[in-house]
GUVOVEX-532422 format. One record per atom (N, C-alpha, C): x, y, z. Coordinates in steps of 0.1 Angstrom, whole numbers, plus 2048, in hexadecimal, padded with zeros to 3 digits. Layout:
XYZ
...
END
This chain:
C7455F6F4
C775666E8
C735756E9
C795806E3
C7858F6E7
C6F5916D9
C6A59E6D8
C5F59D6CF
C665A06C3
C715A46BF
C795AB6B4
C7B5986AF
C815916B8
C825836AD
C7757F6A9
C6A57D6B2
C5F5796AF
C5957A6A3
C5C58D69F
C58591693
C6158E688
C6B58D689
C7458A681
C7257A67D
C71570682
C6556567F
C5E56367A
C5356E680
C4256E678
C47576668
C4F580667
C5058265A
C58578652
C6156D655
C6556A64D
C5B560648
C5555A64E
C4A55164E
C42555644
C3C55E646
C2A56563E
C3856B631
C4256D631
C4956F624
C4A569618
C4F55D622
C5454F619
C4854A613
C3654761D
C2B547616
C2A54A60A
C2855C610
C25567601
C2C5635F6
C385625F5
C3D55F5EA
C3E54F5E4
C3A5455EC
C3853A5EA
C2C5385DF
C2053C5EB
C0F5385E4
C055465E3
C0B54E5E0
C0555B5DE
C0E5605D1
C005655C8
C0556E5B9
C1057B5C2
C1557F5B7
C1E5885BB
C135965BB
C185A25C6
C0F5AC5C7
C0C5B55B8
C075B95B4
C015C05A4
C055D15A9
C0E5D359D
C135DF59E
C085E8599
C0A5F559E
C045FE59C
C0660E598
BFD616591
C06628593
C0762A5A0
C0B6395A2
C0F63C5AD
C1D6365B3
C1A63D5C1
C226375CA
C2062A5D2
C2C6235D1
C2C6175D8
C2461D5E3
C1E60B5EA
C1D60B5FA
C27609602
C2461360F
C2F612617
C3360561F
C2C5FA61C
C2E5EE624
C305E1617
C365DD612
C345CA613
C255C6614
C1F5BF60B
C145B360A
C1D5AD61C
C275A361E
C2A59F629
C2E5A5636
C335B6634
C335BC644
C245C0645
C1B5BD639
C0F5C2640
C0C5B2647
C085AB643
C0559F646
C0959C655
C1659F64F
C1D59D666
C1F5AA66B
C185AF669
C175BB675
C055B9675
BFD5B666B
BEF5AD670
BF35A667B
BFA59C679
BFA592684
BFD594691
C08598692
C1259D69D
C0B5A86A7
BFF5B069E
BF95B36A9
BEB5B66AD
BEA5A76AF
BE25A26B7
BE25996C1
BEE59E6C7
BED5966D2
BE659E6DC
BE459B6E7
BDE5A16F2
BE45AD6FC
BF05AB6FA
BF95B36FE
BF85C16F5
BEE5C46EC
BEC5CE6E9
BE15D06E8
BDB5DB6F0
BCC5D86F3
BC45DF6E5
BCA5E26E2
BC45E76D6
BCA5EB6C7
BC75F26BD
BD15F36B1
BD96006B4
BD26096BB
BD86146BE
BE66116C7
BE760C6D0
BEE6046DA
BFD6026D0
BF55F86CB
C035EC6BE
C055F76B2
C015FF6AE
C0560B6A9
C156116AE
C0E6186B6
C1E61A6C5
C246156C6
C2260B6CE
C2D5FF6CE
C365FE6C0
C335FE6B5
C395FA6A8
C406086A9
C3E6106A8
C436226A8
C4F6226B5
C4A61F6BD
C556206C7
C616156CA
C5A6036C2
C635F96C7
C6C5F26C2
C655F86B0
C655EC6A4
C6B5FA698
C70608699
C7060F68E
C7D608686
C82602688
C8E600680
C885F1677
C835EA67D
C795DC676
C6E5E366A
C6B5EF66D
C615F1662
C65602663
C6C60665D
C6F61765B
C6561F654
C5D616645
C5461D641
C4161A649
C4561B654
C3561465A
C2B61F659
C2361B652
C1A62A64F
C0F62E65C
C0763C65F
C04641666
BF8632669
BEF633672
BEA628677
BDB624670
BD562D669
BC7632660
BCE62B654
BD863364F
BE0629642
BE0618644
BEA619650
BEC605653
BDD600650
BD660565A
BCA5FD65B
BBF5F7650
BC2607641
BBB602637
BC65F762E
BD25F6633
BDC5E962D
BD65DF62F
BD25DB63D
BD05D3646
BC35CB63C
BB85D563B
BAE5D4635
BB05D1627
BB95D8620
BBB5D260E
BBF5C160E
BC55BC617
BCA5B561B
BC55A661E
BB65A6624
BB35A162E
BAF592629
BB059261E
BB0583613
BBD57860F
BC8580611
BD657B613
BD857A622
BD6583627
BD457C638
BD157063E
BC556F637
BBE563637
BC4557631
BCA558628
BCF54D620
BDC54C62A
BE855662D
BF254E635
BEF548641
BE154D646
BDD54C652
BD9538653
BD1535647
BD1525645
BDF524640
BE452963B
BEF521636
BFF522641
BFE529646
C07527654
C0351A65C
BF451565E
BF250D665
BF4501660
BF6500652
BF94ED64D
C094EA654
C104F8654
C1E4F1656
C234EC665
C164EC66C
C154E967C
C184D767A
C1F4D4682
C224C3680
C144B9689
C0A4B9681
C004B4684
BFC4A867E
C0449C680
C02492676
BF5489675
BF048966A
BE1483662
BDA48A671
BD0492675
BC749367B
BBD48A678
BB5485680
BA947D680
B9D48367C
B9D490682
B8D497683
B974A9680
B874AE684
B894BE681
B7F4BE691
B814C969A
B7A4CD6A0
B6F4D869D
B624DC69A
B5B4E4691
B504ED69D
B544FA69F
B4F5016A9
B4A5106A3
B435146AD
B405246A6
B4452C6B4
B495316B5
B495426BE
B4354D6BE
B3F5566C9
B375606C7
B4A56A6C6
B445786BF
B4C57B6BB
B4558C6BB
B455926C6
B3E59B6C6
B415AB6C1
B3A5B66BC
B435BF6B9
B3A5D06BF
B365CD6C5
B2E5D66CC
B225D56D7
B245DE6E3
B1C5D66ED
B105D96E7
B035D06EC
AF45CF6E0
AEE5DB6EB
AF45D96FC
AE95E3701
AE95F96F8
AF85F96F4
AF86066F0
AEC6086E5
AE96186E8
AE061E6DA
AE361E6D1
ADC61D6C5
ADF6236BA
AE66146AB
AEF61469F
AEF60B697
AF960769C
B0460F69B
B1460C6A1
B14609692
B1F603695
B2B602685
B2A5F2680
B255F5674
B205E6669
B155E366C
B0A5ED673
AFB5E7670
AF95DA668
AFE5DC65B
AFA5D3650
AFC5C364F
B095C665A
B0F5B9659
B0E5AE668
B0E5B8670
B0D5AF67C
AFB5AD684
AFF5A568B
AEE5A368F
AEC59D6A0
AE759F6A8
AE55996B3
AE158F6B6
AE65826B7
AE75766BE
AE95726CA
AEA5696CF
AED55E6DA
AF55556D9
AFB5586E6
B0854F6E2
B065496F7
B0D5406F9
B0C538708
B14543712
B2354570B
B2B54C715
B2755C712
B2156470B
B1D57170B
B1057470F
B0156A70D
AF556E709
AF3573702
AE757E6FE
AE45876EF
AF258C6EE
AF758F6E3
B045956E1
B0059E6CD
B075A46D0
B075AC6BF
B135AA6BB
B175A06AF
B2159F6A6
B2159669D
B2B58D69B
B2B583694
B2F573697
B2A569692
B2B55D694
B3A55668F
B45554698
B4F54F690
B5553F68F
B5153A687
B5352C682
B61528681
B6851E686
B72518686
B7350668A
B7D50667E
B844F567F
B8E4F5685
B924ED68E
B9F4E6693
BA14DD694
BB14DB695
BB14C9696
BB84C969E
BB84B96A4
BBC4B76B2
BC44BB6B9
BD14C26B2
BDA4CA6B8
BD64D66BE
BCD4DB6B2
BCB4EC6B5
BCD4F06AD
BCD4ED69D
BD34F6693
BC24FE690
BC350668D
BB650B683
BB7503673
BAF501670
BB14FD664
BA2502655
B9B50B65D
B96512658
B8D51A661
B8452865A
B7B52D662
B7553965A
B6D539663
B60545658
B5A54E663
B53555662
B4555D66B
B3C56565E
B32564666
B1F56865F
B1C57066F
B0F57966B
B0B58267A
B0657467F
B0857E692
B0556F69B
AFB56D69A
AEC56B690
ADE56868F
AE1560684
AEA55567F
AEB54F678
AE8540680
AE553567B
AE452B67D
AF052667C
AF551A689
B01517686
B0550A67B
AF9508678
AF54FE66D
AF550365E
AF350F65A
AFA516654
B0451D64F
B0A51F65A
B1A52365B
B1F515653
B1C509657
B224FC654
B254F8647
B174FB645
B104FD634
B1C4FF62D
B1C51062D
B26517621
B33510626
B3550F631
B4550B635
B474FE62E
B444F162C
B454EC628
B464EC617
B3A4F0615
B374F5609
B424FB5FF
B4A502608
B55508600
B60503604
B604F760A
B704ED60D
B6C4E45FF
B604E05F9
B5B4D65F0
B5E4DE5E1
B574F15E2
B5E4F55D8
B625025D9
B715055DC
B7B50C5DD
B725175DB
B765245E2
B745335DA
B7D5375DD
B865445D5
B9354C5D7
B8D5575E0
B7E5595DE
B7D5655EB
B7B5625FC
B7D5565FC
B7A54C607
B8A54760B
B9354B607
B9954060C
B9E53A61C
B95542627
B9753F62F
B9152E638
B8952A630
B7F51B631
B8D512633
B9A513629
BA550B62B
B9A4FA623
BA34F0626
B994E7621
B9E4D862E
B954D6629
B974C4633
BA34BF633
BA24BF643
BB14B7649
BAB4A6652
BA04A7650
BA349C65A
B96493653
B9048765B
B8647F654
B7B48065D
B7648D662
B6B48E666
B6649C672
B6149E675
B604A867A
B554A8685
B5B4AC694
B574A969F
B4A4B76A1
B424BA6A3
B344C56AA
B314C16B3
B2B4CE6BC
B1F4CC6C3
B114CF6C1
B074D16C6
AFC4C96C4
AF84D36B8
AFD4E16BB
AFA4ED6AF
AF44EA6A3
B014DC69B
AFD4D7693
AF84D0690
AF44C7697
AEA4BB697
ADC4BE693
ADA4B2687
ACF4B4681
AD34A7678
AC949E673
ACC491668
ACB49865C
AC24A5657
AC54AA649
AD04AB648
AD44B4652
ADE4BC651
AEE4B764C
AE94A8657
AFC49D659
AFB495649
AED492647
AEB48F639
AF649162D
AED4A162D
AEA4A9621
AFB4A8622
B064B062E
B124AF62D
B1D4A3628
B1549B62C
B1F491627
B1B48961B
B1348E616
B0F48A607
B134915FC
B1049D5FF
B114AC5F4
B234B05F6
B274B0605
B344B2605
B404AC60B
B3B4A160E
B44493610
B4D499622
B4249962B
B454A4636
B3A49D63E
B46492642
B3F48A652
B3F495661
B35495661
B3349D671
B2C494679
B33493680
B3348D68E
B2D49769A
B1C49969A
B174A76A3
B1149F6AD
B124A86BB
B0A49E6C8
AFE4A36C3
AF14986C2
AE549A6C2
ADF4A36CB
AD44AE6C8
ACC4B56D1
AC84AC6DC
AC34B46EB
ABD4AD6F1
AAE4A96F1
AA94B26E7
A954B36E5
A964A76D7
AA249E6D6
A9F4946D1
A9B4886D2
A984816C5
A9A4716D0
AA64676CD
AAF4716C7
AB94676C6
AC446D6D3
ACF4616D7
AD44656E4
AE345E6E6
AEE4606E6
AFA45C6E8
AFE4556F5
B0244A6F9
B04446701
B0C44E709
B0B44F719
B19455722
B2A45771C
B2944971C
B3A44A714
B3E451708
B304526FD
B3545A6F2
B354686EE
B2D4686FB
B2C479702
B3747D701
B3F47770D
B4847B714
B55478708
B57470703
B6246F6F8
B5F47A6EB
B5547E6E6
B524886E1
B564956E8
B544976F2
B544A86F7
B644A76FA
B6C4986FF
B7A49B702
B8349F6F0
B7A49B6E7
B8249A6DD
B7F4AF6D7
B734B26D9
B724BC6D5
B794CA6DE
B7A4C06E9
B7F4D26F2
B8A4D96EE
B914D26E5
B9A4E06D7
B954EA6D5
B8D4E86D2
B834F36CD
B7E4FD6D7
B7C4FD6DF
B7D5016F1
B8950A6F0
B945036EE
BA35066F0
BA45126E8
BA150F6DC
BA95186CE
B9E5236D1
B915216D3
B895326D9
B8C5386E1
B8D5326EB
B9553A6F6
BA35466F2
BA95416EB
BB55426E8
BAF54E6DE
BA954A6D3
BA655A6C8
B9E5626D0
B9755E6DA
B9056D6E6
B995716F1
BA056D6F4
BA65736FB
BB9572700
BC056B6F8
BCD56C6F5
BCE5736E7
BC45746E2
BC957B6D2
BBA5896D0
BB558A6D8
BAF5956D9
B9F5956D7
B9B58A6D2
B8E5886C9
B805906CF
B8258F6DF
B765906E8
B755A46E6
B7F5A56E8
B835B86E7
B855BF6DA
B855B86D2
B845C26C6
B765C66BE
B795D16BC
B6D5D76B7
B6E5E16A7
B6D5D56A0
B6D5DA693
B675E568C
B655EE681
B5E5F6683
B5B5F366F
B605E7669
B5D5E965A
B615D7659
B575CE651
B585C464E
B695BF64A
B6E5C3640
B775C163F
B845C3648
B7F5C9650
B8B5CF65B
B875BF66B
B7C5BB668
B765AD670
B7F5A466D
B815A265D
B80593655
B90598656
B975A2658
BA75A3653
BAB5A0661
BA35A466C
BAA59F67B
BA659167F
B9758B679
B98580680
BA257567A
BA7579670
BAF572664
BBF57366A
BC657E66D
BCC583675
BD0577687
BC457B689
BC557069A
BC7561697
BBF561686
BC5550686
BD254B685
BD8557678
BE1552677
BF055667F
BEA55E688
BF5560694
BF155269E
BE754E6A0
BE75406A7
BED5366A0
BEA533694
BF252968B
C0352C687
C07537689
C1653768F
C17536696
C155386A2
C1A5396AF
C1752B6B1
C0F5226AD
C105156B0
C1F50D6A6
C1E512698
C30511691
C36515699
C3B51D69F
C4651E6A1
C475186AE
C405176BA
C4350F6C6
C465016BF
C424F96B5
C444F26B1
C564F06AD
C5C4F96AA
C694FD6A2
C6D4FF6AF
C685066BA
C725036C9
C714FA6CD
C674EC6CE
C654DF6D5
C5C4E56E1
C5A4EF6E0
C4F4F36EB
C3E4F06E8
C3C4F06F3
C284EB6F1
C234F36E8
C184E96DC
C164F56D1
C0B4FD6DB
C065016E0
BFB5096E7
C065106EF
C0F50F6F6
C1351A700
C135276FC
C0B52B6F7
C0E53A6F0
C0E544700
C0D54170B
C0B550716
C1E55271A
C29545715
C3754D71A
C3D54E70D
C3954F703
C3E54D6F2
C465586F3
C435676F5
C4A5726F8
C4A576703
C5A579703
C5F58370E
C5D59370B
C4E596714
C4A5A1714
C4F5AD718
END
């Protein structure tokens, strides 16, 4: 597919959403915006693929590839604070792209966290969002400076919700509010999405008996976590092994937001400009799994989707 249909896809899609399950936009004085609530939305999405290494990059490209698809596209400082007013409707097509993936009854949710980094920790000085990000540990980075990002999938690969807190958060925490707000909705949240499946697979991150307790009492949120090893409780070989085959979605779908959709290289420079891209890479993953679906192609083949 050439990228002019592509887009022409992703807008009709994130359109039909908007005007589906989204209030209509609230008029204002002044002058209109030069973009659509929905070309901002899919031109969020669209570019983040990797194929643009950066925003400045997919800037150009739009300027040089796409002027007739978007004639009023504003200078790129403009786009970006759209992107940013934005970044809460983002989120919402971003879950809501992913229910219409043909995933029938899932069984479980895969429940993982990501390092998600936004500055190297060796440089001097605060860098951008002191406030917000923090230096953590993560397996595939070591100490890293950014943020912790939380995500559900289910056995296909859909995202079906996600969050991030700085990476000095406990991943047992993260869990907390995530759940917490699948049990009671918030409109400024809507990226949590809510339960697709009857239980939800972890690794040892979460494991703890308060913890599996507390969840499935207070928010009706079976987790299924491999036990620590400085425990004494212990899983037999086989349930090991049926456990880690069932979670390595989760494996899959990170992979895929660090480095087919950009997540490992971008470097945000304002909270909201974080929460509007990582919202953005989901729900460019959660299409692109629709629509290979609509071709009969593998929902993950996203590396021949476009003819570049």
């Amino acid at each position: 597919m050439d990228p002019d249909t592509f887009v022409t896809w992703l807008y009709v899609a994130v359109d039909d959403y908007c005007k589906d399950h989204l209030p209509a936009e609230a008029s204002h004085r002044g002058r209109p915006p030069s973009l659509s609530r929905s070309e901002v939305i899919t031109l969020a999405l669209f570019g983040q693929w990797d194929r643009f290494r950066c925003e400045r990059a997919f800037h150009r490209t739009l300027q040089g590839h796409l002027p007739t698809a978007f004639p009023t596209l504003p200078d790129r400082s403009q786009f970006n604070r759209l992107v940013r007013h934005h970044w809460r409707a983002i989120a919402q097509v971003a879950i809501g792209l992913g229910q219409r993936v043909p995933d029938a009854a899932p069984a479980y949710e895969a429940l993982d966290c990501v390092a998600a980094r936004v500055r190297d920790r060796k440089r001097r000085g605060m860098g951008w969002m002191p406030e917000d990000v923090a230096r953590g540990w993560s397996n595939r980075l070591g100490w890293y400076e950014g943020f912790s990002v939380l995500t559900a999938a289910s056995p296909a690969g859909v995202i079906t919700g996600f969050g991030f807190a700085p990476a000095n958060t406990n991943e047992r925490w993260l869990a907390e509010t995530f759940f917490a707000v699948r049990a009671h909705p918030l409109p400024d949240l809507p990226s949590v999405g809510g339960p697709v499946g009857l239980c939800y697979l972890a690794d040892s991150g979460f494991w703890g008996l308060e913890w599996l307790t507390r969840w499935q009492g207070a928010y009706n949120a079976r987790v299924l976590a491999k036990p620590q090893a400085d425990t004494r409780y212990h899983w037999p070989r086989r349930v090991r092994r049926w456990h880690a085959h069932y979670r390595q979605i989760a494996e899959t779908v990170h992979n895929i937001l660090l480095h087919t959709f950009r997540l490992d290289r971008d470097r945000p420079h304002a909270l909201d400009g974080f929460a509007a891209r990582l919202a953005a890479k989901v729900g460019l993953h959660n299409f692109s799994m629709w629509l290979n679906a609509q071709l009969g192609r593998p929902l993950l083949a996203f590396a021949d989707l476009i003819a570049w």
